[in-house]
C-alpha distance (Angstrom), angle and dihedral (degrees) to the residues before:
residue distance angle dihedral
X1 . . .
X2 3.76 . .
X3 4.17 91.7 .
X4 4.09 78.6 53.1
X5 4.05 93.5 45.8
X6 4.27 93.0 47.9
X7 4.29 89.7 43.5
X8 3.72 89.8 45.6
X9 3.81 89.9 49.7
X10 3.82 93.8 40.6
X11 4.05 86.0 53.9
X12 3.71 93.1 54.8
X13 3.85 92.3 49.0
X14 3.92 100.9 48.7
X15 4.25 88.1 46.9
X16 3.77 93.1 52.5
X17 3.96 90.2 49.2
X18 3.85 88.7 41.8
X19 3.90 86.2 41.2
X20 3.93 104.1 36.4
X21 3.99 109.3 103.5
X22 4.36 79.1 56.8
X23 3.67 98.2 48.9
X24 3.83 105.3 45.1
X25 3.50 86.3 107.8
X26 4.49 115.4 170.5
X27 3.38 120.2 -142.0
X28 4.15 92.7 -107.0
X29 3.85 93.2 45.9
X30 3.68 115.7 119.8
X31 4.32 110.8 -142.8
X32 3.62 118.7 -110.1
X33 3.57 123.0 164.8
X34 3.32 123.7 -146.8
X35 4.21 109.3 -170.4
X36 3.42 101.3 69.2
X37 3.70 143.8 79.0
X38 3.61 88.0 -147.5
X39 3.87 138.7 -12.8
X40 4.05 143.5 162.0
X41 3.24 138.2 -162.4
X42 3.78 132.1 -169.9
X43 3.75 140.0 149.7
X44 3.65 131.3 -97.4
X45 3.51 106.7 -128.3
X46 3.01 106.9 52.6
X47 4.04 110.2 9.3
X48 3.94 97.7 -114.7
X49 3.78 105.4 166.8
X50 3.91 98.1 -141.7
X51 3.87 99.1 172.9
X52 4.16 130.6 16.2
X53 3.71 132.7 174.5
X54 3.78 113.3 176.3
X55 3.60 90.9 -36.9
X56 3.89 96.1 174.9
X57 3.26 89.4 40.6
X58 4.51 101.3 125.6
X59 3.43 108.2 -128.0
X60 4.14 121.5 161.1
X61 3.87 112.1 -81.7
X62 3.75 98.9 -130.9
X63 4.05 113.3 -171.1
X64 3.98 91.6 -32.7
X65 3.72 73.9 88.9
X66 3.98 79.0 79.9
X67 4.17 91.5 71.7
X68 3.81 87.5 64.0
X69 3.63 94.8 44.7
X70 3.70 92.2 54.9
X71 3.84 83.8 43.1
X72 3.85 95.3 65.2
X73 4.10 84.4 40.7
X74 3.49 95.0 55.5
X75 3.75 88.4 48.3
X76 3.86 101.3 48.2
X77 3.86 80.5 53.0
X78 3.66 100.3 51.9
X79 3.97 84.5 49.3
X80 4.04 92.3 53.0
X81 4.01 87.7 -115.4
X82 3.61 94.4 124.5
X83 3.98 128.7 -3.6
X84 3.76 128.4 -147.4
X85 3.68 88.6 -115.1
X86 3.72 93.8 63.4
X87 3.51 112.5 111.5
X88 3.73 118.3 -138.1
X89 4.13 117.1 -150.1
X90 4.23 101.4 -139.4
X91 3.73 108.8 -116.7
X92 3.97 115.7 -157.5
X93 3.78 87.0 -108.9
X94 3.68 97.4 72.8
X95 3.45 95.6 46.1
X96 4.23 107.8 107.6
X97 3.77 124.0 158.4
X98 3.54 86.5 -172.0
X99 3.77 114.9 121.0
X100 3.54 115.3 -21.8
X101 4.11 121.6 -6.9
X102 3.44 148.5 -174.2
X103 4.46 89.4 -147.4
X104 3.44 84.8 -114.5
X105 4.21 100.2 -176.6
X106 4.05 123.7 -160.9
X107 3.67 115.9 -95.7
X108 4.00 85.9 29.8
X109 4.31 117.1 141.4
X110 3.26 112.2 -144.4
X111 3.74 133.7 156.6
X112 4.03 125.9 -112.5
X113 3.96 89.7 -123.7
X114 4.34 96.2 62.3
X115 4.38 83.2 35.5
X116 4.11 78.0 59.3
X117 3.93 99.8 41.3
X118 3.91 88.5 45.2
X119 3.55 93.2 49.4
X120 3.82 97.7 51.2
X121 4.07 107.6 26.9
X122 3.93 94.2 43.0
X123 3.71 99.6 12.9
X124 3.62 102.9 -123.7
X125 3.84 120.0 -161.4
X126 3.53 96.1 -165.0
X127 4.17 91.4 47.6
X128 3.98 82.8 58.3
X129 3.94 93.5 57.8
X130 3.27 98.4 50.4
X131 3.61 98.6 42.5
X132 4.46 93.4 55.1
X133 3.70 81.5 45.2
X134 3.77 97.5 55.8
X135 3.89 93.7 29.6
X136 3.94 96.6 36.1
X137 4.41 93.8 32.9
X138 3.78 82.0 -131.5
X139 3.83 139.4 19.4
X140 3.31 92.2 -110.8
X141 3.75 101.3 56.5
X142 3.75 94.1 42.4
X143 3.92 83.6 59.1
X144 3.35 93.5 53.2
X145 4.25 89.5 55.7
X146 3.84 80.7 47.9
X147 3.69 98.6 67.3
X148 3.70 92.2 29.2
X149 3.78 92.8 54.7
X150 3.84 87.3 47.1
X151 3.69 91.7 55.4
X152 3.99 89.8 48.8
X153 3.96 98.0 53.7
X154 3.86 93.0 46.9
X155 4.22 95.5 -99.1
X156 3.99 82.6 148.9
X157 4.05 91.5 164.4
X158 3.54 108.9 42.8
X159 4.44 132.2 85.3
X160 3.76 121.7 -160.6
X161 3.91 117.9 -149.9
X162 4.19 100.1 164.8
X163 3.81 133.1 9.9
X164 4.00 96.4 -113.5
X165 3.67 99.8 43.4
X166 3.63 91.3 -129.6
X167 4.24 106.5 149.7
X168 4.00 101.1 -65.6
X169 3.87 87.8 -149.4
X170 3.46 141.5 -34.5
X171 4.16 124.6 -110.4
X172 3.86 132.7 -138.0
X173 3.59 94.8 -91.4
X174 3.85 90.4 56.8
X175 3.99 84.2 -109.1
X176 4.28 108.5 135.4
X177 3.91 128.2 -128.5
X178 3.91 108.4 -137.3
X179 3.42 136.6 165.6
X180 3.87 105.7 -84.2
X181 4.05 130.7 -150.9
X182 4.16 138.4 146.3
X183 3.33 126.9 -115.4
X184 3.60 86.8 -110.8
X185 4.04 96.9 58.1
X186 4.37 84.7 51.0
X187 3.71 85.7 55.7
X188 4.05 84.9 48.0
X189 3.91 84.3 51.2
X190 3.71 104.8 43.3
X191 4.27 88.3 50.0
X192 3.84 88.4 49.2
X193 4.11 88.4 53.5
X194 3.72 100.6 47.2
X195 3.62 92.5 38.8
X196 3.79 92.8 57.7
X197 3.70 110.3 17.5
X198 3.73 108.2 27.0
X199 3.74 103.0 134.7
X200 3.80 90.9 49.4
X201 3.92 99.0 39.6
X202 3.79 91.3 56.9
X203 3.65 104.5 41.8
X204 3.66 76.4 63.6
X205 3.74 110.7 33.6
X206 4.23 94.2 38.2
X207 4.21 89.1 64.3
X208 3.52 112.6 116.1
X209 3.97 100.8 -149.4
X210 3.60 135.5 -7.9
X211 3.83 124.7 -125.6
X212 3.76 137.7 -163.2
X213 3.59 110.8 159.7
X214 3.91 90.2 -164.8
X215 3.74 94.3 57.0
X216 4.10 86.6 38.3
X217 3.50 90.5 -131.6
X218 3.87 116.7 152.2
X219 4.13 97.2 172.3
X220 4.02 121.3 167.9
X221 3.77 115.4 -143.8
X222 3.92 106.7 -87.4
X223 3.52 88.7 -138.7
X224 4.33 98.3 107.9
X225 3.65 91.6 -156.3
X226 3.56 111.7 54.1
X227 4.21 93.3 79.9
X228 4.34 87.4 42.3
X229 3.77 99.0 52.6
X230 3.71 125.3 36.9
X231 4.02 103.9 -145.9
X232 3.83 94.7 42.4
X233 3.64 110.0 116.1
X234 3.70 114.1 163.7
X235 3.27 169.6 2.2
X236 3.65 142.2 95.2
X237 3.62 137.0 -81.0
X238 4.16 127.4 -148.4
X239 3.38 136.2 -174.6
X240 3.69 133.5 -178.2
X241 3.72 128.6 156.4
X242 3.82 90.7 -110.2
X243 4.04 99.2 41.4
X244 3.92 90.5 40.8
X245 3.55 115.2 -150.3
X246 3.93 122.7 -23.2
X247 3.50 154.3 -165.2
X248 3.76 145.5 -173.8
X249 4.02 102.6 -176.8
X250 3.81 137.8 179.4
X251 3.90 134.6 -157.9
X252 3.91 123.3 175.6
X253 3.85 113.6 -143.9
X254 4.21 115.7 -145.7
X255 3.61 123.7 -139.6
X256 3.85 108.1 -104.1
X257 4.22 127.5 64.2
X258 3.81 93.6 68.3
X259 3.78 93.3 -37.4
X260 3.85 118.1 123.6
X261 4.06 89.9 -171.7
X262 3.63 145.5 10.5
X263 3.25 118.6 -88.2
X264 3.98 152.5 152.1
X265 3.67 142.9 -115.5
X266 3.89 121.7 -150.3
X267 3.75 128.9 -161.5
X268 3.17 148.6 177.7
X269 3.99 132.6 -173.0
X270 3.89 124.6 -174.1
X271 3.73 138.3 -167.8
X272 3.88 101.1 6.6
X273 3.87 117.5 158.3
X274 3.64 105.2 -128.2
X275 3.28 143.1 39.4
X276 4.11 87.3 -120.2
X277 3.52 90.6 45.3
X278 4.41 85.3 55.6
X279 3.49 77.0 54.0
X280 3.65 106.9 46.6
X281 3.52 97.4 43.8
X282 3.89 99.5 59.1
X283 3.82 94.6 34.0
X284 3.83 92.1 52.8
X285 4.15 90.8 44.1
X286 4.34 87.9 53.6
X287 4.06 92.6 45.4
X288 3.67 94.1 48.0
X289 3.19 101.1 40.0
X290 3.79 96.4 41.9
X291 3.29 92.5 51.0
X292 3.59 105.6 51.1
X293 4.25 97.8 22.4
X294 3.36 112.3 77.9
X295 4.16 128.6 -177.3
X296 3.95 108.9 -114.4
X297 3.43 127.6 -172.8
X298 4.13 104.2 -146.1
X299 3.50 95.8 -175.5
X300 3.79 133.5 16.7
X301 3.78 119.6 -126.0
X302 4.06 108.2 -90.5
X303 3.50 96.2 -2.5
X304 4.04 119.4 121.4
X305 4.05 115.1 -78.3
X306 3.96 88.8 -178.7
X307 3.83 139.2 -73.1
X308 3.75 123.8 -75.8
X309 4.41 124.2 179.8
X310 3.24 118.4 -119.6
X311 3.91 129.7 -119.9
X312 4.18 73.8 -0.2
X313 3.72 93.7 -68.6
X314 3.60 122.9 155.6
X315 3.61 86.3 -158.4
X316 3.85 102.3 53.5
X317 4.12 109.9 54.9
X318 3.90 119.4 162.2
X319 4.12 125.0 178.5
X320 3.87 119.0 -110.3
X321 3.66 121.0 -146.5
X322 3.98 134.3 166.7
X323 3.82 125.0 -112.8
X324 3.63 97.5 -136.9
X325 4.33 126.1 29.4
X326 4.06 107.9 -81.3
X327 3.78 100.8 -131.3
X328 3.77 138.9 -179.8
X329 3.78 149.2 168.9
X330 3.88 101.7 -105.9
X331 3.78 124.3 -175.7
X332 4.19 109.3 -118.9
X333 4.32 88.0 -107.7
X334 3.46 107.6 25.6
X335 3.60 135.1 109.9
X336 3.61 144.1 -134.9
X337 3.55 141.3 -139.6
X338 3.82 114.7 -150.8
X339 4.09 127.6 -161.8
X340 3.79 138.7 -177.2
X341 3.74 119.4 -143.9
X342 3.98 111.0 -165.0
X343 3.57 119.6 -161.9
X344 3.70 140.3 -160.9
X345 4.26 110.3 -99.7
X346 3.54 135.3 162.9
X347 3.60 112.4 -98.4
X348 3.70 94.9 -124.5
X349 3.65 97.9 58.5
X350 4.24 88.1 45.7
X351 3.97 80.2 105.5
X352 3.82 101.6 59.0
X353 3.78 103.6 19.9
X354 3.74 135.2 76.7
X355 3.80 112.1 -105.0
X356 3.85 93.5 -163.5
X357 3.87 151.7 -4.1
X358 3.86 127.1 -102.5
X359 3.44 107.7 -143.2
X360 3.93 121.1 -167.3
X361 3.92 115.0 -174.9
X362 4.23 126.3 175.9
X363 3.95 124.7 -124.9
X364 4.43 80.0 -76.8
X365 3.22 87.8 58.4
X366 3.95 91.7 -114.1
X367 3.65 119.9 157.8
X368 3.76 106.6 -114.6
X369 3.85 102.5 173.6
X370 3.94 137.2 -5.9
X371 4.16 137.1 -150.4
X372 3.34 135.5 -172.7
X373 3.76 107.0 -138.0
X374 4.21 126.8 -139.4
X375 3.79 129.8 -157.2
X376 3.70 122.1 -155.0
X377 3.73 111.5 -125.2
X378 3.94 96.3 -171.5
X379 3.64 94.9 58.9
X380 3.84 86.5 69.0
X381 3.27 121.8 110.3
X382 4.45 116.3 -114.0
X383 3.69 83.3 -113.4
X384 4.09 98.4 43.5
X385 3.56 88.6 44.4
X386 4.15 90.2 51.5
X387 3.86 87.6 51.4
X388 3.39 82.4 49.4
X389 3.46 97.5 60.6
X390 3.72 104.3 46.4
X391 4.01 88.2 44.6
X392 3.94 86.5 67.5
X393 3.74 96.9 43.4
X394 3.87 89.4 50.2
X395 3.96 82.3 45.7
X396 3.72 85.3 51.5
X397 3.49 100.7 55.5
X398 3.65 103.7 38.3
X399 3.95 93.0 50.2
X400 3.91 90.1 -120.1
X401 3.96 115.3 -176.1
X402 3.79 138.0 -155.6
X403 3.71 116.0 -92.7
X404 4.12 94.4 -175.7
X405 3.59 89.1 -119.6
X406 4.18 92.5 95.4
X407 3.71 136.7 -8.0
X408 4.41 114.3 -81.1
X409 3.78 104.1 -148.7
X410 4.27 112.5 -161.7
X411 3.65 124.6 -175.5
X412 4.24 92.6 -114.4
């Protein structure tokens, strides 16, 4: 554990001297990474896009292709379709020595759990055959859940050909066909995975090498980050000579130094020209941003936002509140701008349904978080709730709409 501790620590020292004239950030200096082709980075909680550089830019996918593959795994498993026990016989199909491998050989047992940890620590090309052929019963079916899974999550700008992302074939004029995606549509991806399969995503992705003694394999995880920075704990890299060099990263934030929650930053970076450059780009995006983005909560869940009228009566005031704790990634000196959106609702579902919309924006005017506001009917008075009443069936009959500026209460 100590050995661990002082090579961990070691890491971290030699990247910030290799990385230093990039990370000398000052406290008033906007981000701007210049590696990549395109990259994004946002937070988890709440969605905040902190950084962007032609994010829907289309770019080939390379092997962060992987992350959906494991995607549709992890979903076949939750649905008792497959398990990780299963053990999958290695048909001559699935074996590729192109790019990186696990020497997969036909006629070879091996169980869907190391097919998984091959694919994602080491990212093994043959691993991601054989697991669409197993989950998918043929390559060409588990393609078909590719691009309909992409289509589900929101991944509006990106085509799947194979489950490795490896070159699908290559045209007359020596041009390649590849799976193709945005930086954005990763980010899409990534937020999909840890919001439904975190546990099992990181046992996997957060391993530092794989071993199998038999195979003499001795493989660190590709992912550059994980032996820099201490709470990174996934994703994937890819590489091909059309997407350049790529990666989908991760990096939980703790509670504590200016944080008011846990949290997580996501990334992605696209098309960089190096290896180092992979490197520099995400590292630089996690130190900047973690050290001058911190998670806020605004407003606690249930406690008073303000006070607003109702049906714009001077008379009839109620407090709004939030059912859950409005939170956002705020830089350490800026400033928000915050807005209440009222809408038109029935009065008799005033006690289970949102009667507005918080809206917090930047100086940009960007929205950087968003709450649907409650009202409390019960803590009206007889008489306030009375008033109420006949305010919504005067609202009824004259037709009366929501300007924003309060809550309109009708009688249906």
């Amino acid at each position: 554990m100590i050995i661990k501790f002082i090579k961990k620590v070691t890491a971290i020292g030699l990247s910030i001297v290799m990385l230093l004239p990039n990370v000398a950030f000052g406290a008033s200096q906007r981000f701007s990474d210049g590696f990549s082709k395109s990259s994004i980075i946002s937070d988890f909680d709440t969605g905040r896009v902190i950084y962007e550089k032609n994010p829907d830019e289309k770019s080939a996918m390379a092997s962060m292709t992987k992350i959906m593959t494991l995607l549709l795994t992890f979903d076949a498993i939750k649905e008792k379709k497959v398990s990780p026990n299963d053990v999958i016989t290695i048909e001559e199909s699935d074996v590729n020595r192109e790019g990186t491998n696990i020497k997969l050989e036909k006629g070879e047992k091996i169980t869907l759990k190391k097919l998984m940890e091959g694919m994602m620590i080491v990212s093994a090309n043959d691993a991601a055959l054989a697991i669409a052929r197993h989950v998918g019963g043929s390559y060409e079916k588990f393609n078909d859940m590719m691009n309909n899974k992409a289509k589900e999550i929101g991944m509006k700008n990106t085509t799947f050909y194979n489950p490795n992302g490896l070159p699908y074939k290559i045209n007359a004029d020596g041009s390649s066909t590849e799976n193709t995606t945005t930086a954005r549509d990763v980010l899409t991806l990534s937020k999909w995975m840890y919001a439904h399969y975190p546990k099992e995503l990181t046992e996997i992705t957060n391993q530092e090498k794989l071993v199998d003694s038999k195979k003499q394999i001795d493989e660190k995880n590709t992912n550059p980050l994980l032996p820099l920075i201490k709470n990174v704990d996934g994703l994937k890299t890819g590489f091909t000579s059309k997407a350049g060099y790529c990666l989908a990263y991760s990096m939980k934030t703790d509670k504590g130094d200016g944080n008011d929650d846990s949290n997580r930053l996501l990334g992605v970076t696209m098309g960089a020209g190096t290896e180092r450059d992979r490197q520099s780009s995400a590292y630089n995006s996690l130190v900047f941003i973690n050290q001058y983005y911190k998670t806020k909560i605004l407003y606690e869940k249930d406690k008073e936002i303000t006070t607003t009228n109702l049906n714009d009566s001077d008379r009839l005031n109620a407090k709004v509140f939030a059912k859950k704790d409005v939170k956002t990634l705020k830089r350490v000196d800026e400033n928000f701008k915050e807005k209440i959106n009222y809408k038109k609702i029935s009065i008799k579902d005033a006690k289970k349904k949102p009667i507005g919309e918080l809206v917090v924006t930047d100086k940009y005017d960007n929205i950087v978080t968003k709450s649907d506001i409650y009202m409390n009917v019960s803590d009206l008075s007889f008489t306030s709730k009375i008033r109420l009443y006949f305010g919504a069936l005067k609202n009824q009959i004259k037709g009366v709409n929501s300007t924003g500026e309060y809550p309109v209460f009708t009688l249906k």
